[in-house]
PyMOL Python script that loads the backbone (N, CA, C, O; Angstrom):
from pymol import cmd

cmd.read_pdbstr("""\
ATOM      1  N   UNK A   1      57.199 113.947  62.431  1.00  0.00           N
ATOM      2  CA  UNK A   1      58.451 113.362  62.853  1.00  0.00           C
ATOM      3  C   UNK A   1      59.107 114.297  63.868  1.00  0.00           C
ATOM      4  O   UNK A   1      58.805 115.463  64.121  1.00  0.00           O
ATOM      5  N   UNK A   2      59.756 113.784  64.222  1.00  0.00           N
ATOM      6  CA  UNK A   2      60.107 114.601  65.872  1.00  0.00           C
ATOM      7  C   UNK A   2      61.989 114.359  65.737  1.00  0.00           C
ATOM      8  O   UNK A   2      62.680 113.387  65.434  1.00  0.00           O
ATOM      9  N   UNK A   3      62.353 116.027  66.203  1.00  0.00           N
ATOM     10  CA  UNK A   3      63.863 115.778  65.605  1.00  0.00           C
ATOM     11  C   UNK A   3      64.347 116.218  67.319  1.00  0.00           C
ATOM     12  O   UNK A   3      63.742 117.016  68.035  1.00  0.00           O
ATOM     13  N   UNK A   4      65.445 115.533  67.640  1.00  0.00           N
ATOM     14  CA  UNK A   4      66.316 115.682  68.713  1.00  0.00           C
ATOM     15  C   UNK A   4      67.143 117.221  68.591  1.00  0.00           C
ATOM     16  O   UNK A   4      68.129 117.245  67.854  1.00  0.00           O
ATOM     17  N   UNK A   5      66.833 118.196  69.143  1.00  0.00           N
ATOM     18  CA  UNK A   5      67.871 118.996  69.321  1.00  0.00           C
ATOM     19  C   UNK A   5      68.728 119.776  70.465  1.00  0.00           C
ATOM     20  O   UNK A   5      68.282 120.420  71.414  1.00  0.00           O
ATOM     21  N   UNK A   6      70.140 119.526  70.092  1.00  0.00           N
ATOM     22  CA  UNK A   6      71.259 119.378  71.303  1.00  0.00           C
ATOM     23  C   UNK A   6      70.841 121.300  72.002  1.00  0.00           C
ATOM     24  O   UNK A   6      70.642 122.274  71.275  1.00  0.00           O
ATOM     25  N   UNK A   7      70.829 121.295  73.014  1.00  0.00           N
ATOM     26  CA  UNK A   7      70.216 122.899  73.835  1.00  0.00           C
ATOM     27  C   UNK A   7      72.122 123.307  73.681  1.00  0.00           C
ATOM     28  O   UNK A   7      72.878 122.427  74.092  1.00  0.00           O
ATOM     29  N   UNK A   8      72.517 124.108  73.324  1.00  0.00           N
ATOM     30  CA  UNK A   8      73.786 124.887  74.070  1.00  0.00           C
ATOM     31  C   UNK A   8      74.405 124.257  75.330  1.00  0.00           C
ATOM     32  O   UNK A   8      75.490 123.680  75.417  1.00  0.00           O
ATOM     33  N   UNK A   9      73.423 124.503  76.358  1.00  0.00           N
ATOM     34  CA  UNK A   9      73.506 124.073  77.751  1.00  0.00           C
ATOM     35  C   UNK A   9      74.449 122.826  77.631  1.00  0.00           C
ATOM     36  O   UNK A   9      75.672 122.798  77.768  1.00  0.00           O
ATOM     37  N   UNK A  10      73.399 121.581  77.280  1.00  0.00           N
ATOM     38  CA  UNK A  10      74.071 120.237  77.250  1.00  0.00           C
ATOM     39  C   UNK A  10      75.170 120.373  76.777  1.00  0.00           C
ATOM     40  O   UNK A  10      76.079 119.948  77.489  1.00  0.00           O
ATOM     41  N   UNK A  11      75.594 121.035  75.344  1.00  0.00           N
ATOM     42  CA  UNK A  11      76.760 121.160  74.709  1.00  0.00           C
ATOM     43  C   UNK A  11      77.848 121.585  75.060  1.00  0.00           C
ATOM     44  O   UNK A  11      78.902 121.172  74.577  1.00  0.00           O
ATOM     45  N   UNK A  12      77.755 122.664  76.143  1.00  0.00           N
ATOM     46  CA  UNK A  12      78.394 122.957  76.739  1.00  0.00           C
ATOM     47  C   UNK A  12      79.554 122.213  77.347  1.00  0.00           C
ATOM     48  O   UNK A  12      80.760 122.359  77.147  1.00  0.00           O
ATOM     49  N   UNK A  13      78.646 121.044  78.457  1.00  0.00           N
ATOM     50  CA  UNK A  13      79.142 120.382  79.322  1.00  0.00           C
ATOM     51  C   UNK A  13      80.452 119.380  78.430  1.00  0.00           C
ATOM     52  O   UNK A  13      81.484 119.013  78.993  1.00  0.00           O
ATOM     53  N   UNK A  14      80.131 119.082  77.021  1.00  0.00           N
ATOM     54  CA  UNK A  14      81.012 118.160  76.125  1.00  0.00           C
ATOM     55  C   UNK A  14      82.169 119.203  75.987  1.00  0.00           C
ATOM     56  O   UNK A  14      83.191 118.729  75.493  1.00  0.00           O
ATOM     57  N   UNK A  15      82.216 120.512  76.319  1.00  0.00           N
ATOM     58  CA  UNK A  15      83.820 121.002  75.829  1.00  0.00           C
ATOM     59  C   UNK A  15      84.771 120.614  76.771  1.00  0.00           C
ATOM     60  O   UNK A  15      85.785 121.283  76.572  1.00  0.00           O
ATOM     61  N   UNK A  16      84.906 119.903  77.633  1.00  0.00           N
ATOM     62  CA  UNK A  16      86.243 119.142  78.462  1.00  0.00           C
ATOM     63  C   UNK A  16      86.413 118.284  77.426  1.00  0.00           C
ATOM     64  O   UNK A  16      87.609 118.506  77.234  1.00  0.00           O
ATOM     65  N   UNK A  17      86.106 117.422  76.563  1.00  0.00           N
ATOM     66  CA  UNK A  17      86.691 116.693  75.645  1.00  0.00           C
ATOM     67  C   UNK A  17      87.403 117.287  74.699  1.00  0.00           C
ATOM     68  O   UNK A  17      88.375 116.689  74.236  1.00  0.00           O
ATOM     69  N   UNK A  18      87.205 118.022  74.433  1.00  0.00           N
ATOM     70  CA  UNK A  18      87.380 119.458  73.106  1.00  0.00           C
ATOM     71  C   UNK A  18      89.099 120.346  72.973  1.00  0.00           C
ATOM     72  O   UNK A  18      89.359 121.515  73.258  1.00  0.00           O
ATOM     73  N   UNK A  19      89.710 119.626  72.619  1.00  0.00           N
ATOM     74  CA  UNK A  19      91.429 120.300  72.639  1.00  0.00           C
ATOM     75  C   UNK A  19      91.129 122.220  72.154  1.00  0.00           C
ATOM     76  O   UNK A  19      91.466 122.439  70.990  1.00  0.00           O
ATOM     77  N   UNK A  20      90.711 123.159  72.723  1.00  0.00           N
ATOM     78  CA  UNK A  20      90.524 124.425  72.895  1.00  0.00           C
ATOM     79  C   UNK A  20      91.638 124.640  72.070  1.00  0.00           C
ATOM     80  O   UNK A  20      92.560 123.825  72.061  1.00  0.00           O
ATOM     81  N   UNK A  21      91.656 126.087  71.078  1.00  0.00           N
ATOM     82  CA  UNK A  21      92.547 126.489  70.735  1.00  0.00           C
ATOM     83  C   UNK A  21      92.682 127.652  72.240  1.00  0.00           C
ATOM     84  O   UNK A  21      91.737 127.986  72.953  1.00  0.00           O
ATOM     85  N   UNK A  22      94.107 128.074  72.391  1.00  0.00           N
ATOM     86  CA  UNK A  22      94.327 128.946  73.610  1.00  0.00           C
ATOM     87  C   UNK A  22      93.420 130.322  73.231  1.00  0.00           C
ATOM     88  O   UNK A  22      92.440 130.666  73.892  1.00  0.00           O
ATOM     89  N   UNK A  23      93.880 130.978  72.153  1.00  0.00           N
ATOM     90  CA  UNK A  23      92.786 132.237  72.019  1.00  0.00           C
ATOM     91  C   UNK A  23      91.244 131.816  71.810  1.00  0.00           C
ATOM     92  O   UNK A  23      90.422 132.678  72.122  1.00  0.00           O
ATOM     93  N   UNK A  24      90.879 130.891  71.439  1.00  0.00           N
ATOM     94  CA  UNK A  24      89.271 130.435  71.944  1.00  0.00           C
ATOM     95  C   UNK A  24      89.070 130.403  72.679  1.00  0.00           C
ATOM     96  O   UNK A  24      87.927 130.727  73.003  1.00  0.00           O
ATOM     97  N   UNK A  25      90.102 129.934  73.724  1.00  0.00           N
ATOM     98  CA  UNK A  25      89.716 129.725  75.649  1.00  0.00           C
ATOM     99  C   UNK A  25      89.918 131.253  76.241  1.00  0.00           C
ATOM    100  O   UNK A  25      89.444 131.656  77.303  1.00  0.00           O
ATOM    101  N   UNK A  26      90.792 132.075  75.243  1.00  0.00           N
ATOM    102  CA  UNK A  26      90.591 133.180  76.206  1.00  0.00           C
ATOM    103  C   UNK A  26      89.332 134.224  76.201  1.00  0.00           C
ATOM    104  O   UNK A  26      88.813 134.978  77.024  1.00  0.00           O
ATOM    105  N   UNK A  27      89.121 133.868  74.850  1.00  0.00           N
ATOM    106  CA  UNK A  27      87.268 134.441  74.266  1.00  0.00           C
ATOM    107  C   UNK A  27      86.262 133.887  75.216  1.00  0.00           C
ATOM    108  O   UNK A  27      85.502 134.579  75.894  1.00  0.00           O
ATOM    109  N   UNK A  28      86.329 132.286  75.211  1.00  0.00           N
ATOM    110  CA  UNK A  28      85.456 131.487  76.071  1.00  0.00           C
ATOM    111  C   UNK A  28      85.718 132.364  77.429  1.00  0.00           C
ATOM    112  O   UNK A  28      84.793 133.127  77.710  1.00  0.00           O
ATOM    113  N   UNK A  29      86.533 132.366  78.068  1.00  0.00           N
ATOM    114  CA  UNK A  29      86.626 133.575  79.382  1.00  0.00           C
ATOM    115  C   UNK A  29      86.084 134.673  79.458  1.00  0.00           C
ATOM    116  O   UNK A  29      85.981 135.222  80.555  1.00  0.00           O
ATOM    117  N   UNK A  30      85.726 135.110  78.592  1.00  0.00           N
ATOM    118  CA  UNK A  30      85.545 136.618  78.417  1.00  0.00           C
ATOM    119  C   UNK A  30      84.153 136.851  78.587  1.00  0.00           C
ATOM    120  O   UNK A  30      83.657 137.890  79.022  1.00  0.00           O
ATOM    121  N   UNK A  31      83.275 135.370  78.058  1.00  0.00           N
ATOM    122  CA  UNK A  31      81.505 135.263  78.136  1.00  0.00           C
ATOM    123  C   UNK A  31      81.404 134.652  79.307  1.00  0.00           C
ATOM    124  O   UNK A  31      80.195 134.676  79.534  1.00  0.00           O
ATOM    125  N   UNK A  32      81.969 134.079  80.256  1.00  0.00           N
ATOM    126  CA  UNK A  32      81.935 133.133  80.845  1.00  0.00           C
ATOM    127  C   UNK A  32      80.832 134.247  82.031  1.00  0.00           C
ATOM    128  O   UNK A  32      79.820 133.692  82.459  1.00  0.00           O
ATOM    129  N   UNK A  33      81.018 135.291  82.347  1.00  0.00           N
ATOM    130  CA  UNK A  33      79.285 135.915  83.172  1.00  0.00           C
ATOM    131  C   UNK A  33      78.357 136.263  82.276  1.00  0.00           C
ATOM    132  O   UNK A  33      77.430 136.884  82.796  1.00  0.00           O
ATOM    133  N   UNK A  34      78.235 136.058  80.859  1.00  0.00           N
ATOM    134  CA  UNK A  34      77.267 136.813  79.694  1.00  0.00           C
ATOM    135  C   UNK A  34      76.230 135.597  79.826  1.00  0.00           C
ATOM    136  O   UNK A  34      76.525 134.435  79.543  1.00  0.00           O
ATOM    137  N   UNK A  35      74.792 136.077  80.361  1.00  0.00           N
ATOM    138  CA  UNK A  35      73.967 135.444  80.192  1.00  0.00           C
ATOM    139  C   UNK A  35      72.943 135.424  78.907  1.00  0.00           C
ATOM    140  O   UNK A  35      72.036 134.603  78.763  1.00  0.00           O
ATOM    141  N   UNK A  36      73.261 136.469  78.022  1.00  0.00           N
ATOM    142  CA  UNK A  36      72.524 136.514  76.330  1.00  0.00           C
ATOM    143  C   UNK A  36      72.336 134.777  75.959  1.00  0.00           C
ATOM    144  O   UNK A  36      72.963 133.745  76.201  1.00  0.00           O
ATOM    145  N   UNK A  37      71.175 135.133  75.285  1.00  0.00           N
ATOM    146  CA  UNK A  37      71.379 133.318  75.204  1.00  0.00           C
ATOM    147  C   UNK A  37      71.843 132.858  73.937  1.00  0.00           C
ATOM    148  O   UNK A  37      71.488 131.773  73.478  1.00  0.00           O
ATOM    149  N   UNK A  38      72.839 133.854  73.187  1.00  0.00           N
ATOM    150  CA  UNK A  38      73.503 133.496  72.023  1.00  0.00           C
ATOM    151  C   UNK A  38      75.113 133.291  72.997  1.00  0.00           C
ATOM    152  O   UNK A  38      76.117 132.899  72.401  1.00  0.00           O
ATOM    153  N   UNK A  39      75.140 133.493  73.952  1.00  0.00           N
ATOM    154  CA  UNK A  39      76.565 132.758  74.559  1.00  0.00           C
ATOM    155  C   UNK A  39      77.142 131.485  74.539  1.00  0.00           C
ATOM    156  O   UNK A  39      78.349 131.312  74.373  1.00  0.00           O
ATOM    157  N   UNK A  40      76.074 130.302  74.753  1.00  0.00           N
ATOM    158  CA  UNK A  40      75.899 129.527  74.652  1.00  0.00           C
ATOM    159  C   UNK A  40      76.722 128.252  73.375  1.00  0.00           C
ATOM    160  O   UNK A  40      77.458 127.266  73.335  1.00  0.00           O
ATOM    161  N   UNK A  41      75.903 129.221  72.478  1.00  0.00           N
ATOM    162  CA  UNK A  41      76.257 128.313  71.063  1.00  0.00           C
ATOM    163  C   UNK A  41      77.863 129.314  70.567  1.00  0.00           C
ATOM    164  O   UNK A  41      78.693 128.841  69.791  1.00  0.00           O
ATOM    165  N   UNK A  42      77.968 130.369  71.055  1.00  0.00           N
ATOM    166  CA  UNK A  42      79.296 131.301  70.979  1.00  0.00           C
ATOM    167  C   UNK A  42      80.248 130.650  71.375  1.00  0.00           C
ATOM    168  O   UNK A  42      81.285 130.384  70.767  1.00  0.00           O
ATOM    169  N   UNK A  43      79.770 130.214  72.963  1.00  0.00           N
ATOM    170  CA  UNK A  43      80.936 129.582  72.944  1.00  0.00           C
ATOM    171  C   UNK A  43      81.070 127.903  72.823  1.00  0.00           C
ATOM    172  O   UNK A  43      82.121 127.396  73.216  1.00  0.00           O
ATOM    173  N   UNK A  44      80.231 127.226  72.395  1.00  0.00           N
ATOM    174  CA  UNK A  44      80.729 126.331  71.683  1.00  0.00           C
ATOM    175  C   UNK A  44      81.038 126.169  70.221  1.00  0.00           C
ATOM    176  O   UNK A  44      81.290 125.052  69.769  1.00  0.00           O
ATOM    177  N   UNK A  45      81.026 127.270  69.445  1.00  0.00           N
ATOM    178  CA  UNK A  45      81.455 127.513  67.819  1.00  0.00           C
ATOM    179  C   UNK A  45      83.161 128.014  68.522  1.00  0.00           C
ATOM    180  O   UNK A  45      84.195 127.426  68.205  1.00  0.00           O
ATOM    181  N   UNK A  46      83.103 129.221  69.519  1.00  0.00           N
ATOM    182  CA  UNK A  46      84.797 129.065  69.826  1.00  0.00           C
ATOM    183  C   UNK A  46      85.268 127.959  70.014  1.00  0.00           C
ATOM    184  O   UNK A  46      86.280 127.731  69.351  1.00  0.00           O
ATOM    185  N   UNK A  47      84.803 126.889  70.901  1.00  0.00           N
ATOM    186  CA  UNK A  47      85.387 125.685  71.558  1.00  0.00           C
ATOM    187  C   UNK A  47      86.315 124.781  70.018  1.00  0.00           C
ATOM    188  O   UNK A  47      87.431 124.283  69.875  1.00  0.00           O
ATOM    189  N   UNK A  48      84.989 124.981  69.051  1.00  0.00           N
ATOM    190  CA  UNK A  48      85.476 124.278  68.000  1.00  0.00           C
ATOM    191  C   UNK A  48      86.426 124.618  66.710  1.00  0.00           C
ATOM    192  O   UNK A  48      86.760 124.041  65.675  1.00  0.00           O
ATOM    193  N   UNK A  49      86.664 125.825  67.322  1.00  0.00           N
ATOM    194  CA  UNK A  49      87.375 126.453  65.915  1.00  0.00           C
ATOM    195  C   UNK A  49      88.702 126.511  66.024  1.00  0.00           C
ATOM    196  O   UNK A  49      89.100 126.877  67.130  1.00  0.00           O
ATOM    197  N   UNK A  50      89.593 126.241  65.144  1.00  0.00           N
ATOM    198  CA  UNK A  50      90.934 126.230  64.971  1.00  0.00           C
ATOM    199  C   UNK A  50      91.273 127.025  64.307  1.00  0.00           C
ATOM    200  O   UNK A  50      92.462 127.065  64.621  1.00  0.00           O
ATOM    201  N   UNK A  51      91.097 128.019  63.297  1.00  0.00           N
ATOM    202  CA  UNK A  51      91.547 128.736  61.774  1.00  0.00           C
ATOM    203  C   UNK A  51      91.055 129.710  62.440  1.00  0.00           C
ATOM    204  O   UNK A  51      89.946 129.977  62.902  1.00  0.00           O
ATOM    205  N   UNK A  52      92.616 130.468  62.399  1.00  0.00           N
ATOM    206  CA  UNK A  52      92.962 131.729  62.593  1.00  0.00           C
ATOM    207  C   UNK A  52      92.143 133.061  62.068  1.00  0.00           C
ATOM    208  O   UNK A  52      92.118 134.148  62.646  1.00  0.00           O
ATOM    209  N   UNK A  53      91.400 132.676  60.687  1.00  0.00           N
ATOM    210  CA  UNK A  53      90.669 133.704  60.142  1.00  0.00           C
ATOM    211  C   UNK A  53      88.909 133.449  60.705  1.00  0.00           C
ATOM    212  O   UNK A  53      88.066 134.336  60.567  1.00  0.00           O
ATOM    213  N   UNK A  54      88.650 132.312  61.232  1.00  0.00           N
ATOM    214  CA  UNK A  54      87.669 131.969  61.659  1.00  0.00           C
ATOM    215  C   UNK A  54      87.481 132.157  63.540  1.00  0.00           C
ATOM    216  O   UNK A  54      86.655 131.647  64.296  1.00  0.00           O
ATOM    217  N   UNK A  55      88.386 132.902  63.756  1.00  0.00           N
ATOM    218  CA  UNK A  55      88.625 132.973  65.148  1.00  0.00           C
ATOM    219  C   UNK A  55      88.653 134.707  65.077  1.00  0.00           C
ATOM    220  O   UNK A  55      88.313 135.500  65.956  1.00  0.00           O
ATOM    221  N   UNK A  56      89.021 134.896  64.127  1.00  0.00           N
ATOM    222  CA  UNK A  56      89.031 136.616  63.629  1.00  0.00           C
ATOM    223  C   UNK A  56      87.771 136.904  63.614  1.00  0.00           C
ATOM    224  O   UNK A  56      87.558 137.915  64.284  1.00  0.00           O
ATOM    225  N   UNK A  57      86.519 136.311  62.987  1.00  0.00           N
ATOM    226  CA  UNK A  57      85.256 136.583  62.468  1.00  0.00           C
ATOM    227  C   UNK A  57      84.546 136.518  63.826  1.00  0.00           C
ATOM    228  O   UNK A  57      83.862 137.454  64.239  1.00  0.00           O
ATOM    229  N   UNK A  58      84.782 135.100  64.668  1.00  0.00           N
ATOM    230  CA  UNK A  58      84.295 134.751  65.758  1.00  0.00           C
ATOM    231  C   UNK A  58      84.190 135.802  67.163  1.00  0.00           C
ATOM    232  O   UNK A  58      83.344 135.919  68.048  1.00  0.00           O
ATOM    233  N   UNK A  59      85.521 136.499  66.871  1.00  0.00           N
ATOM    234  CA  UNK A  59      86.202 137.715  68.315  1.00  0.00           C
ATOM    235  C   UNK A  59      85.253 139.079  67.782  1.00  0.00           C
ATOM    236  O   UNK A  59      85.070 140.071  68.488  1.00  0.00           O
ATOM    237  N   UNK A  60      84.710 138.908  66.422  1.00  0.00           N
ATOM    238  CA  UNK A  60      83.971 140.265  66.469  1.00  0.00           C
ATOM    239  C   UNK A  60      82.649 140.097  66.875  1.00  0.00           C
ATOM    240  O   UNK A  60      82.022 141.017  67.399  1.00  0.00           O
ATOM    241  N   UNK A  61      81.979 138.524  66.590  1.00  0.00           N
ATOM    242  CA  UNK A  61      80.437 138.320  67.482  1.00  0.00           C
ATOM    243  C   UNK A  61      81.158 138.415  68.928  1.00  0.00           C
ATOM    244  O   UNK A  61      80.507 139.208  69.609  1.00  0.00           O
ATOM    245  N   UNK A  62      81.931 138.054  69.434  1.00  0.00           N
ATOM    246  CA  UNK A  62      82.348 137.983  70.832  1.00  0.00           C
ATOM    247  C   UNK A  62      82.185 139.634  71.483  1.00  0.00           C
ATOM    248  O   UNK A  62      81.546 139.849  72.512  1.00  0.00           O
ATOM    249  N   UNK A  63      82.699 140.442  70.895  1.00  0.00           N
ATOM    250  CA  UNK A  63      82.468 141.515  70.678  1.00  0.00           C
ATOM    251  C   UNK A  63      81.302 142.338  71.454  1.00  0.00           C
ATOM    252  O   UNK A  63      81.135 142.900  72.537  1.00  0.00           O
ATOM    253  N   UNK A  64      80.322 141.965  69.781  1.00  0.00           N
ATOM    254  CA  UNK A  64      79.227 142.231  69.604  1.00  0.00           C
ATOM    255  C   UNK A  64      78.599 141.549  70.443  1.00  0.00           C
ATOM    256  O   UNK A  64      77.708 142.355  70.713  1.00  0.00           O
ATOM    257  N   UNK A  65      78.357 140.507  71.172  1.00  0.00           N
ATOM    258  CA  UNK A  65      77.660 140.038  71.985  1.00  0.00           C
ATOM    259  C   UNK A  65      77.910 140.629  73.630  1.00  0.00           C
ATOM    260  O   UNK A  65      76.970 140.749  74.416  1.00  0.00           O
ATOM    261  N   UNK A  66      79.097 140.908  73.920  1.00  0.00           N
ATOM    262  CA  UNK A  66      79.260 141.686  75.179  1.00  0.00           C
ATOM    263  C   UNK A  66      78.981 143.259  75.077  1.00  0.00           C
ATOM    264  O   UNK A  66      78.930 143.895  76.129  1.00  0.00           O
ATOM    265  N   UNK A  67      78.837 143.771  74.115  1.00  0.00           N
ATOM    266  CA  UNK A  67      78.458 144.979  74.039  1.00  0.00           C
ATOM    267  C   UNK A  67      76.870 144.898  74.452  1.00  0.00           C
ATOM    268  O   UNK A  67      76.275 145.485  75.356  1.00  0.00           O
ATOM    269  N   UNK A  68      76.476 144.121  73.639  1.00  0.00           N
ATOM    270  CA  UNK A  68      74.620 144.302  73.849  1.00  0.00           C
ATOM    271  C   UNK A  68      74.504 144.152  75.556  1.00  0.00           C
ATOM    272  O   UNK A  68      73.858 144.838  76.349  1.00  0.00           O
ATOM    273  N   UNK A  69      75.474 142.873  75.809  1.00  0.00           N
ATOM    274  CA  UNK A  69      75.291 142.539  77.325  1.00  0.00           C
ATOM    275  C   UNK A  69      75.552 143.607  78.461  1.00  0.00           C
ATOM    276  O   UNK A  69      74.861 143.737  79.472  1.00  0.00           O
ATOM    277  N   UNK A  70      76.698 144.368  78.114  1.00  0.00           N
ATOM    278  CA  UNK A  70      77.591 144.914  79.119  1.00  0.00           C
ATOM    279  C   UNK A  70      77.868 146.564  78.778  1.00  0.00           C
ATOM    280  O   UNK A  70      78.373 147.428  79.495  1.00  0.00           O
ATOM    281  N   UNK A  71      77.277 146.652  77.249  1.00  0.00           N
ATOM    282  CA  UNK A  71      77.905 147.964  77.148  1.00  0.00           C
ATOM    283  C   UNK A  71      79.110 148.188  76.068  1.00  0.00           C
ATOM    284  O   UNK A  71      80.069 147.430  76.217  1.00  0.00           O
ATOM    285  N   UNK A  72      79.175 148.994  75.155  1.00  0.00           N
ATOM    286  CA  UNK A  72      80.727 148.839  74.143  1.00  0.00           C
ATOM    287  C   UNK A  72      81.908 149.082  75.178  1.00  0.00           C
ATOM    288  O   UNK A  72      82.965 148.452  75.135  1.00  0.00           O
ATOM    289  N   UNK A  73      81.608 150.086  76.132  1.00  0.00           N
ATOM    290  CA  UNK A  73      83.083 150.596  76.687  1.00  0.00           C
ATOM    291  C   UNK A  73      83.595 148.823  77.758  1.00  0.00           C
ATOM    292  O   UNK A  73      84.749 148.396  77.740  1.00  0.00           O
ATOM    293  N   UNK A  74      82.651 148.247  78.403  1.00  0.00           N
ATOM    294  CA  UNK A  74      83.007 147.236  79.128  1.00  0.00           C
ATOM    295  C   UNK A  74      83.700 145.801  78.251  1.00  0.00           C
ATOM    296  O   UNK A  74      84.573 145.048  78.683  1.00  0.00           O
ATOM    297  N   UNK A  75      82.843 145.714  76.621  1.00  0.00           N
ATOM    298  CA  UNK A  75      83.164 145.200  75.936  1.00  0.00           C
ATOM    299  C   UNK A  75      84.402 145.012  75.368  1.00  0.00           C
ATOM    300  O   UNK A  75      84.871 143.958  74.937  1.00  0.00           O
ATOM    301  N   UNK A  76      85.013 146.363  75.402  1.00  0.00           N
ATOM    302  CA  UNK A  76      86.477 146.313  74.701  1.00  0.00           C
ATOM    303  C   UNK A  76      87.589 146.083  76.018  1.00  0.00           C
ATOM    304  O   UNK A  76      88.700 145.566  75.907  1.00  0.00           O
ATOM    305  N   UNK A  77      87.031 146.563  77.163  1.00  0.00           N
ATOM    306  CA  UNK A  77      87.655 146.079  78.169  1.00  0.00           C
ATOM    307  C   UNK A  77      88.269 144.941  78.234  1.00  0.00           C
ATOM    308  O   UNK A  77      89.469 144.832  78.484  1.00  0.00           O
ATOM    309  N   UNK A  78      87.622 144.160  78.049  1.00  0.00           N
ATOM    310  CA  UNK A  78      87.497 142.508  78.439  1.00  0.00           C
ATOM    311  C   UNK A  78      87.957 141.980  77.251  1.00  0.00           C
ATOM    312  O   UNK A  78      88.567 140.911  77.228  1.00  0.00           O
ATOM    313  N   UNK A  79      87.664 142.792  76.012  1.00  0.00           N
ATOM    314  CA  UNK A  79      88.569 142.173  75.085  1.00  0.00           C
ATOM    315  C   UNK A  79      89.986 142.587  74.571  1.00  0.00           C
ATOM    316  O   UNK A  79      90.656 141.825  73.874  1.00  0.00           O
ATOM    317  N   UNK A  80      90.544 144.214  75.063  1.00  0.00           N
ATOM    318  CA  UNK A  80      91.605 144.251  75.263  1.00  0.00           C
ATOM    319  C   UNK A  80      92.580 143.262  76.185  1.00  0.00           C
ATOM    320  O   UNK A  80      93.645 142.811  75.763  1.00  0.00           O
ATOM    321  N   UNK A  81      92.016 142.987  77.577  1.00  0.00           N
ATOM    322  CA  UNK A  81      92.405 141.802  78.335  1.00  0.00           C
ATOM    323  C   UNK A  81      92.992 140.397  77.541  1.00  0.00           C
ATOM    324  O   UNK A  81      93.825 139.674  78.087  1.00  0.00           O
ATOM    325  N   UNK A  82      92.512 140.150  76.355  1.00  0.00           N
ATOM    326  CA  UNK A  82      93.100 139.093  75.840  1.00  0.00           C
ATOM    327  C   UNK A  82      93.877 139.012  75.153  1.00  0.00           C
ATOM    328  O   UNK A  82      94.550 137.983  75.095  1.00  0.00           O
ATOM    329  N   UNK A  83      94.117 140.159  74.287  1.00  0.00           N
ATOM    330  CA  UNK A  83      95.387 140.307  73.340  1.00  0.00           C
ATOM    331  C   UNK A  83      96.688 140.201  74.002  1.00  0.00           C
ATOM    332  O   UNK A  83      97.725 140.304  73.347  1.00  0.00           O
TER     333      UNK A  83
END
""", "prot")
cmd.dss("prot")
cmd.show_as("cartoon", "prot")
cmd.util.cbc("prot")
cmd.orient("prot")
C-alpha cells in the first residue's frame, strides 16, 4: 500500500492560510536562510503553535537548529533579536 506524504516544502507554501502567532513569526524569521532540512517541518510546527509553553520548547529546537547551522555565538544572535 502506498501512503501520500506531505514534503515540508509543499507545507510550507499552506502557511499564508495559517493565523501565525507573532512570536512564531518572529522564530519563523530567524530560519528563514537555515537550509538544515529539519527547518522545514520547524517551521511549520512554529506556524502551528499557539501555547505559550509549547513555543518555549519550540525556541530551544530553534536554537539548537541554528547553532548546528550557523554556530552557537550567531545562534543567540538572531535569537536575542527577537525578544
Amino acid at each position: 500500500m502506498l501512503h501520500r506524504l506531505e514534503s515540508p516544502d509543499t507545507a510550507l507554501a499552506d502557511l499564508a492560510d495559517i493565523d501565525i502567532h507573532p512570536q512564531a513569526a518572529a522564530l519563523i524569521d530567524t530560519l528563514a536562510d537555515c537550509r538544515h532540512p529539519r527547518a522545514g517541518r520547524l517551521t511549520v510546527r512554529l506556524a502551528e503553535s499557539h501555547d505559550a509553553e509549547e513555543l518555549a520548547m519550540l525556541r530551544g529546537e530553534v536554537l539548537n537548529l541554528l547553532a548546528l547551522s550557523f554556530g552557537p555565538a550567531e545562534a543567540q544572535r538572531r535569537l536575542q533579536a527577537v525578544q
